[in-house]
DSSP file (Angstrom, degrees, kcal/mol; ACC not computed):
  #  RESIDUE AA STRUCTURE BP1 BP2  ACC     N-H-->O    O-->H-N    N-H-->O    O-->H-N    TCO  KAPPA ALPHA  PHI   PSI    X-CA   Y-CA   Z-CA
    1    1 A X              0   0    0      0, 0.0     0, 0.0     0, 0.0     0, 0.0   0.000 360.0 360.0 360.0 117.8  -49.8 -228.0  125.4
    2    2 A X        -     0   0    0      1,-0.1     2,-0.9     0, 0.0     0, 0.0  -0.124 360.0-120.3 -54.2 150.6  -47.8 -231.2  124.6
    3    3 A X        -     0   0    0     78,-0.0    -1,-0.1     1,-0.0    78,-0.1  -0.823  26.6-125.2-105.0 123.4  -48.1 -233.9  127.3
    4    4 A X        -     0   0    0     -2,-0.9    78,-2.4    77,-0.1     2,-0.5  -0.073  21.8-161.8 -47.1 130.2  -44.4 -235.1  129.2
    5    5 A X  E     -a   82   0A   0     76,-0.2     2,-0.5    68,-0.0    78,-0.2  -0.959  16.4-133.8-142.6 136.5  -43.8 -238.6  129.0
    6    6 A X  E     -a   83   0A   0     76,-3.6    78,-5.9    -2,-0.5     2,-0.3  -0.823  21.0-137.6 -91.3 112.4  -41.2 -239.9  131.5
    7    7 A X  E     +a   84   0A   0     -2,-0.5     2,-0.2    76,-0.2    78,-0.2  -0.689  38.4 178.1 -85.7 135.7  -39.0 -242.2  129.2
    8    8 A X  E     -a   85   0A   0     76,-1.1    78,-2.0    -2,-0.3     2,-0.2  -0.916  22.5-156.6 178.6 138.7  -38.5 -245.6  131.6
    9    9 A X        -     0   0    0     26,-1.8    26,-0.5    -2,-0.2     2,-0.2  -0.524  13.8-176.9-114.6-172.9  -37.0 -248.7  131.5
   10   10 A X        -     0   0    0     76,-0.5    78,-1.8    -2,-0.2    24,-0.2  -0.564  22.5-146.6 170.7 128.2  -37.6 -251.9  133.3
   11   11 A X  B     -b   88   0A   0     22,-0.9     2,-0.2    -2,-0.2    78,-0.2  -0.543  21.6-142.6 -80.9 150.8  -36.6 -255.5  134.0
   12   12 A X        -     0   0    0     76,-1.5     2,-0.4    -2,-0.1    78,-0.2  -0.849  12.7-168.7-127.2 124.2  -39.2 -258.1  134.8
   13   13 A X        -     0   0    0     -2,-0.2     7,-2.3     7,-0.2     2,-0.2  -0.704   8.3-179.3 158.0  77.0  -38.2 -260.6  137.4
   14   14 A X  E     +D   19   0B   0     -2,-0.4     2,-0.2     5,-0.2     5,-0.2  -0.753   5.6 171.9-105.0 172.9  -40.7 -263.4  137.5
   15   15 A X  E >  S-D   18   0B   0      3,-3.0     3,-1.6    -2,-0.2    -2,-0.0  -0.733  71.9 -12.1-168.2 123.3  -40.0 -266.2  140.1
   16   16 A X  T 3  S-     0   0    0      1,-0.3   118,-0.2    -2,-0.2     3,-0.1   0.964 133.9 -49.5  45.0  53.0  -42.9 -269.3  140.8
   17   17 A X  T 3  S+     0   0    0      1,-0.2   117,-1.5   115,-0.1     2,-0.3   0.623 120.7  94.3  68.8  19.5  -45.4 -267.1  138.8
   18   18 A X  E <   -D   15   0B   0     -3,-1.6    -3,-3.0   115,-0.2     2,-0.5  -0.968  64.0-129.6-134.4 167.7  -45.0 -263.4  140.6
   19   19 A X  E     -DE  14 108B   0     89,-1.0    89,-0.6    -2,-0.3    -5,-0.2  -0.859  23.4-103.9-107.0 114.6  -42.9 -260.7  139.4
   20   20 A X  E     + E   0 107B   0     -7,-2.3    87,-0.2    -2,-0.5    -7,-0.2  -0.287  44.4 177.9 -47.1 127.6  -40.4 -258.6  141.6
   21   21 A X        -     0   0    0     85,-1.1    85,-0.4    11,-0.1     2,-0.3  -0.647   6.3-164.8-126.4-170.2  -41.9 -255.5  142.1
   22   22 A X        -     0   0    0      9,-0.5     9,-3.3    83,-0.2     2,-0.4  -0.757   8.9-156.3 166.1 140.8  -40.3 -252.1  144.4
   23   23 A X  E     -F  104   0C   0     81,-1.9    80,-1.3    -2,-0.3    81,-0.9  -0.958  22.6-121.0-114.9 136.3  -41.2 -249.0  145.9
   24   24 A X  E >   -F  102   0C   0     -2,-0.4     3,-1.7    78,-0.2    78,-0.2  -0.261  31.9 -85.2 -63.6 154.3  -39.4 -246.4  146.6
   25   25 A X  T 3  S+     0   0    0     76,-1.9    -1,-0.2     1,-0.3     3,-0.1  -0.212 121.3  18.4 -52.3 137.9  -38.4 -244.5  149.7
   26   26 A X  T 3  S+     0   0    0      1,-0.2     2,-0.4    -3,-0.1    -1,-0.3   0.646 108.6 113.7  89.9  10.1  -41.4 -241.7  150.2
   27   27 A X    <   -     0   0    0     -3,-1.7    -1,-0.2     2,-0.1    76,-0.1  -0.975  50.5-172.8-146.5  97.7  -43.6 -243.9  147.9
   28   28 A X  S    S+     0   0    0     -2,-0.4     2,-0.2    -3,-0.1    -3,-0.0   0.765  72.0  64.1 -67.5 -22.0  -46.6 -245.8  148.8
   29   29 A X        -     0   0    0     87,-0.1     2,-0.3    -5,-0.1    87,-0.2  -0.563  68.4-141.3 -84.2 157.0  -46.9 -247.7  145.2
   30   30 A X        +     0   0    0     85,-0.5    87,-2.9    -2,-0.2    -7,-0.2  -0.919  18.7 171.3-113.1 174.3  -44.7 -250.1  143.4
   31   31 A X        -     0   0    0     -9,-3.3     2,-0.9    -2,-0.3    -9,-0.5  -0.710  44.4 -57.6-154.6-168.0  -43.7 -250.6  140.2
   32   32 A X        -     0   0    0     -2,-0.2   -11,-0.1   -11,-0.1   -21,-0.1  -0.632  61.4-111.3 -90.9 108.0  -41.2 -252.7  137.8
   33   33 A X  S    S+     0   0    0     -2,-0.9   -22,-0.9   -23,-0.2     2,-0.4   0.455  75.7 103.4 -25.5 152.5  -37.5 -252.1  138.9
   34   34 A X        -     0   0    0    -24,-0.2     2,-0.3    16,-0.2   -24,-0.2  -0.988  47.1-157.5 146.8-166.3  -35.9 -250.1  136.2
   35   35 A X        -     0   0    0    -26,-0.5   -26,-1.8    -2,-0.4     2,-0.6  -0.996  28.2 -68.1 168.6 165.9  -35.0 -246.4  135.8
   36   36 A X        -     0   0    0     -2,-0.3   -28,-0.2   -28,-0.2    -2,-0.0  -0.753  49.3-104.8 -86.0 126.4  -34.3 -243.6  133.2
   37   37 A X        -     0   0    0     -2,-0.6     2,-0.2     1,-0.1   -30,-0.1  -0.067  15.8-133.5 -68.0-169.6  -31.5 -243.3  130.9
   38   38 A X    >   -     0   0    0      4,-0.1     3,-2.4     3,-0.1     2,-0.3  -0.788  45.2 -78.4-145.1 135.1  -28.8 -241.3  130.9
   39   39 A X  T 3  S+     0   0    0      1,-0.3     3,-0.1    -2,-0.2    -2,-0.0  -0.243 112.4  17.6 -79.5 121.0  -27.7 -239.5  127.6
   40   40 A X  T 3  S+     0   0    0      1,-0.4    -1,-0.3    -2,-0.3     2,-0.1  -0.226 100.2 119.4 126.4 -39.3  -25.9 -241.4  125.1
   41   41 A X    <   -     0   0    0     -3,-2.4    -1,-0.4     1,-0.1    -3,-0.1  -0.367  55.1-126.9-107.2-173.4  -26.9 -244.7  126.4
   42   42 A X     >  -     0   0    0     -2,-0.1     4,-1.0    -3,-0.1     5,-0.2   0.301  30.3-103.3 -89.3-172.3  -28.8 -247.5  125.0
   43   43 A X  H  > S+     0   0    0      1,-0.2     4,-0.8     2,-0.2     5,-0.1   0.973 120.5  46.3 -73.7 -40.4  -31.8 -249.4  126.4
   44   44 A X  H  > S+     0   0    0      2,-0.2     4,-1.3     1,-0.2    -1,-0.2   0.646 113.0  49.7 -83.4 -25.6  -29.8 -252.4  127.5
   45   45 A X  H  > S+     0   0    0      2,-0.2     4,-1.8     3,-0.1    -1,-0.2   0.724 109.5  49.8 -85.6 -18.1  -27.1 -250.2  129.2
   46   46 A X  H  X S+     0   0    0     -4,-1.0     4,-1.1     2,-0.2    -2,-0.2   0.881 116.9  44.7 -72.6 -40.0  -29.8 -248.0  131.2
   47   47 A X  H  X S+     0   0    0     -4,-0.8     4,-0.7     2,-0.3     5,-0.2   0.813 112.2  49.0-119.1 -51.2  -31.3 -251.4  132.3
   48   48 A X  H  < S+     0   0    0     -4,-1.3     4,-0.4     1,-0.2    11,-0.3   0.960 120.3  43.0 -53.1 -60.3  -27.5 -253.2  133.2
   49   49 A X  H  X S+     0   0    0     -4,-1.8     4,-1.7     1,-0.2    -2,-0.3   0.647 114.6  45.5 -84.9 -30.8  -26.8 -249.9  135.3
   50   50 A X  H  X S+     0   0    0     -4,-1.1     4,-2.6     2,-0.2     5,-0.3   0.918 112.6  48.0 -92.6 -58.3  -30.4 -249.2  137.2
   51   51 A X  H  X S+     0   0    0     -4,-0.7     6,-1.4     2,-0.2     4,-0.7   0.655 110.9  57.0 -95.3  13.8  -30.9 -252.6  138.4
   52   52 A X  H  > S+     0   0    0     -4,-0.4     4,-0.7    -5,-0.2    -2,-0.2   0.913 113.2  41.8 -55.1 -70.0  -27.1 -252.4  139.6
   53   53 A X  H  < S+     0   0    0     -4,-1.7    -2,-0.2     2,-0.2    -3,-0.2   0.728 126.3  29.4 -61.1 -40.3  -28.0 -249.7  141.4
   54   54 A X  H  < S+     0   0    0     -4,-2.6    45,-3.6     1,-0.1    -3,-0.2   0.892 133.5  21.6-104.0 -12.7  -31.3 -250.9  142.8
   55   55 A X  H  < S-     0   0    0     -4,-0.7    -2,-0.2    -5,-0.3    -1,-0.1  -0.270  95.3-125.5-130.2  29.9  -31.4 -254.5  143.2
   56   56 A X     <  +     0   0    0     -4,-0.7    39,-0.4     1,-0.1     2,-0.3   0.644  67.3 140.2   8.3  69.5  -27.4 -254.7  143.3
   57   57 A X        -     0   0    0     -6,-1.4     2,-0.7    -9,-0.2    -1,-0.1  -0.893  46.8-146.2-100.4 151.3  -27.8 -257.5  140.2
   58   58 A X  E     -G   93   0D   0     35,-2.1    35,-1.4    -2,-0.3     2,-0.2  -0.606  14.0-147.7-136.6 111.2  -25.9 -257.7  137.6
   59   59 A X  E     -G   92   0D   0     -2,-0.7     2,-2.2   -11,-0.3    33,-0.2  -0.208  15.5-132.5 -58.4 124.4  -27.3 -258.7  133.8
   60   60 A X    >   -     0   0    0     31,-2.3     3,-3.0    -2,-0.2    31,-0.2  -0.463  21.1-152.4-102.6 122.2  -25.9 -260.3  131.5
   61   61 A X  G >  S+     0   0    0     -2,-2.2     3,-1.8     1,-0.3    -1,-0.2   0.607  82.8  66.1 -55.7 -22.2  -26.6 -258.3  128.6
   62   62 A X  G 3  S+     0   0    0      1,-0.3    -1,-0.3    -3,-0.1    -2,-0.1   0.439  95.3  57.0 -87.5  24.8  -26.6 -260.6  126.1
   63   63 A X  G <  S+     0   0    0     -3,-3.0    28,-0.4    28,-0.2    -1,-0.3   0.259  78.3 134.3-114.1   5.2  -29.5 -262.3  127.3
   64   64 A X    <   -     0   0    0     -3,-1.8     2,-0.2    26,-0.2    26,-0.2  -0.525  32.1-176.2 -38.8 120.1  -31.5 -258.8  127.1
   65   65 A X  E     -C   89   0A   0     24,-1.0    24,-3.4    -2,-0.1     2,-0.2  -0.899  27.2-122.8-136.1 117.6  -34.7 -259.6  125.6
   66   66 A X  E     +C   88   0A   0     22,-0.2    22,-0.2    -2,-0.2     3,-0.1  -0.446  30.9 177.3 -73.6 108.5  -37.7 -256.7  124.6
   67   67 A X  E     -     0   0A   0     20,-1.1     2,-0.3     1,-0.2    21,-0.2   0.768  53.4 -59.7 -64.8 -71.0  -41.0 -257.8  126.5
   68   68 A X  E     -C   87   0A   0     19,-0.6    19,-1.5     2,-0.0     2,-0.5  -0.884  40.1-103.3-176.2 140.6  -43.2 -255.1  125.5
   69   69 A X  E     +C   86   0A   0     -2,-0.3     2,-0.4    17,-0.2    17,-0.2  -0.697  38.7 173.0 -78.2 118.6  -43.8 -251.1  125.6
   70   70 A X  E     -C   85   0A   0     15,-2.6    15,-1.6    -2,-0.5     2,-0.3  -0.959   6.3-174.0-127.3 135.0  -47.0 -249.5  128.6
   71   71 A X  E     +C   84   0A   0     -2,-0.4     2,-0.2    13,-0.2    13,-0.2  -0.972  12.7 154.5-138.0 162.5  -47.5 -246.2  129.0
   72   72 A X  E     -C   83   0A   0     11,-1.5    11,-2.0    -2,-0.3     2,-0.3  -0.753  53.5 -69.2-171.4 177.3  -49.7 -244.8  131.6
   73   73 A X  E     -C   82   0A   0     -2,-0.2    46,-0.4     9,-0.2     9,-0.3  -0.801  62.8-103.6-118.8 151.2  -50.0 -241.9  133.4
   74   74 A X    >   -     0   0    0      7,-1.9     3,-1.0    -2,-0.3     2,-0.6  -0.267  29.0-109.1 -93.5 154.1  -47.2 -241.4  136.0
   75   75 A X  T 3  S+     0   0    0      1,-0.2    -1,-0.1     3,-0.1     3,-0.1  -0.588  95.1  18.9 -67.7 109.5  -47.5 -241.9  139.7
   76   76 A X  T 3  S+     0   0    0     -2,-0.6     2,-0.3     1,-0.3    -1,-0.2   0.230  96.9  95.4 132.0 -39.2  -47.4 -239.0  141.6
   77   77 A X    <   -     0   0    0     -3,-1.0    -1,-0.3     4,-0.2     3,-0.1  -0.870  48.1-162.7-143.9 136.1  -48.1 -236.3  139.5
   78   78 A X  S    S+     0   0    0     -2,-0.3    -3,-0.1     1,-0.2    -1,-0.0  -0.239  72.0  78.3-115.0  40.4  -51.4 -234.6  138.8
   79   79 A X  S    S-     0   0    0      2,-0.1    -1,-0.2   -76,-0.0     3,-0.1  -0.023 108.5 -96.2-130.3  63.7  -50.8 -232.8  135.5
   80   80 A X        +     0   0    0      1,-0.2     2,-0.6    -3,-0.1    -2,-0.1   0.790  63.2 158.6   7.3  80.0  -51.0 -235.3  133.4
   81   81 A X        -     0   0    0     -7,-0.2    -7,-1.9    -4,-0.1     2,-0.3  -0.810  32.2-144.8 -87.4 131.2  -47.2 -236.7  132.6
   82   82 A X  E     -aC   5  73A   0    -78,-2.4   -76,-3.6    -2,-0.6     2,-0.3  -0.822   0.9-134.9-103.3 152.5  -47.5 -239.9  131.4
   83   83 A X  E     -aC   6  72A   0    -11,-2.0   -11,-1.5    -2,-0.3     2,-0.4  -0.890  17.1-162.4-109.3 119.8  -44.7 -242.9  132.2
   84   84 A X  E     -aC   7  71A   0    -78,-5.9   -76,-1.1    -2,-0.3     2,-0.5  -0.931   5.8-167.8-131.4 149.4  -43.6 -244.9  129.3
   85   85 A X  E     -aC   8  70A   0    -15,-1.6   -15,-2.6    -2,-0.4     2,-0.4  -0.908  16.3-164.1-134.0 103.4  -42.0 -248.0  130.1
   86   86 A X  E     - C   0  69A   0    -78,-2.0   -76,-0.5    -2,-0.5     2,-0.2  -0.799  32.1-161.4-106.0 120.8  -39.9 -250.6  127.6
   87   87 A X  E     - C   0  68A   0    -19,-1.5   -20,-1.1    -2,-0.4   -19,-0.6  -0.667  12.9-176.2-115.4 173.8  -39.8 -253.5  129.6
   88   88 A X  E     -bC  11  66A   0    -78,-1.8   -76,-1.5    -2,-0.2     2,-0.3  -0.914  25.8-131.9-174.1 139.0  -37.6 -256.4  129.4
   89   89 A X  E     + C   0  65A   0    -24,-3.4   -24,-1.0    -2,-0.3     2,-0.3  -0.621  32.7 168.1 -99.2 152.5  -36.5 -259.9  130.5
   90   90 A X        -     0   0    0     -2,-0.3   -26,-0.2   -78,-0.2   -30,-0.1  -0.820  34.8-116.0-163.8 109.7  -32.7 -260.8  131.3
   91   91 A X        -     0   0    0    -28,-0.4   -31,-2.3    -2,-0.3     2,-0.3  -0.080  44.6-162.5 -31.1 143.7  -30.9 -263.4  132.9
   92   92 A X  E     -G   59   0D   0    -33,-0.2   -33,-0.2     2,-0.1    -1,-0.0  -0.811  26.1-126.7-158.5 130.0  -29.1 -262.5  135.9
   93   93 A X  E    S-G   58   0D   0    -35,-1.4   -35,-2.1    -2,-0.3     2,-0.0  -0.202  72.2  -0.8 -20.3 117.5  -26.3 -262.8  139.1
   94   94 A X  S    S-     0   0    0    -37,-0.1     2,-0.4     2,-0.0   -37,-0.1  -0.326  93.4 -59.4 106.5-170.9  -27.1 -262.7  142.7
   95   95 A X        -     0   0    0    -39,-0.4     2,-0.1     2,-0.1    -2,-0.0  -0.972  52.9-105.9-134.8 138.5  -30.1 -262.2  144.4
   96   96 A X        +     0   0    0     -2,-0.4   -40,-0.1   -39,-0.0   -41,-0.1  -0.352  50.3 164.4 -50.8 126.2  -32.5 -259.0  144.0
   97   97 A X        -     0   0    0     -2,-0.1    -2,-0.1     7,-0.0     7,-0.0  -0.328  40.7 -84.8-136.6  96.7  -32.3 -257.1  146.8
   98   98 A X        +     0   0    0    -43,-0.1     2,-0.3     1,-0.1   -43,-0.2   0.580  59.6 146.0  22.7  77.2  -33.3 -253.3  148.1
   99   99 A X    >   +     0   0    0    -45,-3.6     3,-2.8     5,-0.0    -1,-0.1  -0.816  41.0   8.1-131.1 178.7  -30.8 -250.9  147.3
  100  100 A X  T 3  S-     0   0    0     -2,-0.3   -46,-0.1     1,-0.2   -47,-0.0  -0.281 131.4 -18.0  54.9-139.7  -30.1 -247.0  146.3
  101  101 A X  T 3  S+     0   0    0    -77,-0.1   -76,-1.9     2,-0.0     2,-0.6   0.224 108.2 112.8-105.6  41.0  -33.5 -245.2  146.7
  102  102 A X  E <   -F   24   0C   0     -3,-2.8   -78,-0.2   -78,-0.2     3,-0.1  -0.820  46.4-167.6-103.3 143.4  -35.8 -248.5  146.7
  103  103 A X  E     -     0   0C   0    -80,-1.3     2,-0.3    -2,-0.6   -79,-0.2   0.750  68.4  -5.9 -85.5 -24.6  -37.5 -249.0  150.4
  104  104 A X  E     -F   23   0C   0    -81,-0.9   -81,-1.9    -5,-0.1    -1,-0.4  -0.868  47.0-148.7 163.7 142.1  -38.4 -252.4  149.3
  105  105 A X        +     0   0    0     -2,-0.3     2,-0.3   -83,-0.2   -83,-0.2  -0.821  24.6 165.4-140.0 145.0  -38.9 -255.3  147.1
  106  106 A X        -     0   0    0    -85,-0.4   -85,-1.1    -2,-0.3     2,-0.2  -0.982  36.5-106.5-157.4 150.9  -41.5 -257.7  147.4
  107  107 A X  E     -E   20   0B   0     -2,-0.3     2,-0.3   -87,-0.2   -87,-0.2  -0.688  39.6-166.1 -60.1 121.3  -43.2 -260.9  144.8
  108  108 A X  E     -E   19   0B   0    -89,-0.6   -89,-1.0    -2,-0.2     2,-0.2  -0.800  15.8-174.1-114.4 162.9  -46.5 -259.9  143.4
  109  109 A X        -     0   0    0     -2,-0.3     3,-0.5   -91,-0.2   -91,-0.1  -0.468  56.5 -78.6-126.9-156.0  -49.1 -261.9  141.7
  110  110 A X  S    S+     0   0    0     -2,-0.2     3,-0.2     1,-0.2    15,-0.0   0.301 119.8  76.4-106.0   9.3  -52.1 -260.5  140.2
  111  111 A X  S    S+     0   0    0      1,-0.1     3,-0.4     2,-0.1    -1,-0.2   0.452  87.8  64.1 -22.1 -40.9  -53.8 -260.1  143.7
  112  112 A X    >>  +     0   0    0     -3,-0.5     3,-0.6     1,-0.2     4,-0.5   0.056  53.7 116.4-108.6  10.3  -51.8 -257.2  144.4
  113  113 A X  G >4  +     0   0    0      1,-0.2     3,-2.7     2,-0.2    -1,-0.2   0.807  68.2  67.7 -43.0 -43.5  -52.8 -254.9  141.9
  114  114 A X  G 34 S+     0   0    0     -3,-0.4    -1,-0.2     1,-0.3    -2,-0.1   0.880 102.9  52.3 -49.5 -43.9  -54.3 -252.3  144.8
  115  115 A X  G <4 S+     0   0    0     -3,-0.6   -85,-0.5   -86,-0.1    -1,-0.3   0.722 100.3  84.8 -70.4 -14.0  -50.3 -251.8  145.9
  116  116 A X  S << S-     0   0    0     -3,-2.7   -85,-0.2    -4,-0.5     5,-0.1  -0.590  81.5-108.3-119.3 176.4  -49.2 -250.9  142.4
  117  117 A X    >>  -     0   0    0    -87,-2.9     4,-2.0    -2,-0.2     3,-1.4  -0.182  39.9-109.4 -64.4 153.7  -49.0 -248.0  140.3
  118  118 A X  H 3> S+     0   0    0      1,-0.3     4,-1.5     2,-0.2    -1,-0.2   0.841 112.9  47.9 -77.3  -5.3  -51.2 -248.0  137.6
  119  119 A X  H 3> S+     0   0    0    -46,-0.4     4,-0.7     2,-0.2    -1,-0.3   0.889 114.4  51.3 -65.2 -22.9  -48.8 -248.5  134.4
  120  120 A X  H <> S+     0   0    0     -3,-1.4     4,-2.0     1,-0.2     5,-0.2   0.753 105.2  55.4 -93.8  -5.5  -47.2 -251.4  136.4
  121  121 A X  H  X S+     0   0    0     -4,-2.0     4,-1.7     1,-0.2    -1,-0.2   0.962 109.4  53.2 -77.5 -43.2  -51.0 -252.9  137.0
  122  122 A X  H  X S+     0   0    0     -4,-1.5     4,-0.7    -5,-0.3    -1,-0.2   0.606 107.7  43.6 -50.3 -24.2  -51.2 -252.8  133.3
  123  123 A X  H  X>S+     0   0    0     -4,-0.7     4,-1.7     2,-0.1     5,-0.6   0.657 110.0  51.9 -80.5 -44.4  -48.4 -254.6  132.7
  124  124 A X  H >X5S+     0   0    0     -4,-2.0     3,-5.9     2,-0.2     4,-2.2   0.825 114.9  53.0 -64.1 -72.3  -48.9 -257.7  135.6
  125  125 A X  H 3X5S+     0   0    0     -4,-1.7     4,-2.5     1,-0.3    -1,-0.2   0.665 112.1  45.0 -39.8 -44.2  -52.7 -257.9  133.7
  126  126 A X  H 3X5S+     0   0    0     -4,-0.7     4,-0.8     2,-0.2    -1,-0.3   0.578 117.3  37.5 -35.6 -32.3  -50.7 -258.2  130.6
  127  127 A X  H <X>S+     0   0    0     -3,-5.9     5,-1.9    -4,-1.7     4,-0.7   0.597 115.8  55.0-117.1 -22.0  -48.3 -260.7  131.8
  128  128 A X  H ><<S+     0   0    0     -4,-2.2     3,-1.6    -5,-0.6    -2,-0.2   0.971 103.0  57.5 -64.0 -49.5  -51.3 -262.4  133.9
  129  129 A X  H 3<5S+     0   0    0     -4,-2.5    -2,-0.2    -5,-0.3    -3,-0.2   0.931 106.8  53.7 -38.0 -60.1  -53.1 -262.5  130.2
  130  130 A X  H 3<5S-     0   0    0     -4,-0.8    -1,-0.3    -5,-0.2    -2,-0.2   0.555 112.3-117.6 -53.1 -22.8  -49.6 -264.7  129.3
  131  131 A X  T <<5S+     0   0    0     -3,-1.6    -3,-0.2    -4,-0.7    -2,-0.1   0.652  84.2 124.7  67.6  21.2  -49.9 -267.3  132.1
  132  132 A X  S   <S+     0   0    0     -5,-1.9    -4,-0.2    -8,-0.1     2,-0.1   0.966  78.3  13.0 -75.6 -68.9  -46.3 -265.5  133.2
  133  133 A X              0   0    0     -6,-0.4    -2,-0.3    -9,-0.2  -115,-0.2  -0.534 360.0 360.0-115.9-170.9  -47.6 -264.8  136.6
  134  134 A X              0   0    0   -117,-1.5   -25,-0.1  -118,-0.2  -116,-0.1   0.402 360.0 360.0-117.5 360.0  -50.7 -265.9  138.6
């Protein structure tokens, strides 16, 4: 039996050394804003259109830049679907905020590991490893 992977995309957000994180409605975890594509489009267009929709930003794509690829086994789900998740850093418009089906957006450091899921705890160790956040 092949194992699913959940194909995911994701900005990261830093601001004074933590990272924008969000959970979703029904959700006790967060994780790195960001979403699945859509067939036909591209990494950079999945990623303009999901953090439209959840953090009513808007990116300007040509400042799209590939952070790194994590995959990890997905939150929620006990038969072992793994999440993998091409993250990426991007200038942007406006201010982040809670929208569409996120409950809530909050700064994380590397303190906060217990609240998030574990692919996005592999990524903040990662980006903690970098001197990106603290």
């Amino acid at each position: 039996m092949s194992v699913k992977i959940i194909d995911k995309l994701g900005l990261i957000t830093l601001s004074d050394h933590k990272i924008a994180m969000v959970r979703s409605h029904n959700k006790s975890l967060f994780y790195i804003p960001g979403g699945k594509r859509e067939q036909g489009e591209t990494d950079e267009q999945a990623l303009c259109r999901e953090i439209a929709e959840e953090l009513k930003l808007e990116l300007d794509a040509a400042s799209i830049r590939f952070y790194g690829e994590f995959i990890g086994p997905a939150d929620g789900k006990s038969d072992g679907t793994q999440v993998r998740i091409r993250c990426y850093f991007a200038d942007y418009t406006g201010e982040p905020q809670p929208a569409a089906e996120i409950a809530e957006l909050d700064w994380f450091s590397i303190n906060d590991l217990p609240r998030c899921s574990s692919t996005a705890v592999t990524i903040l160790t990662h980006l903690k490893k970098e001197g990106l956040i603290k």
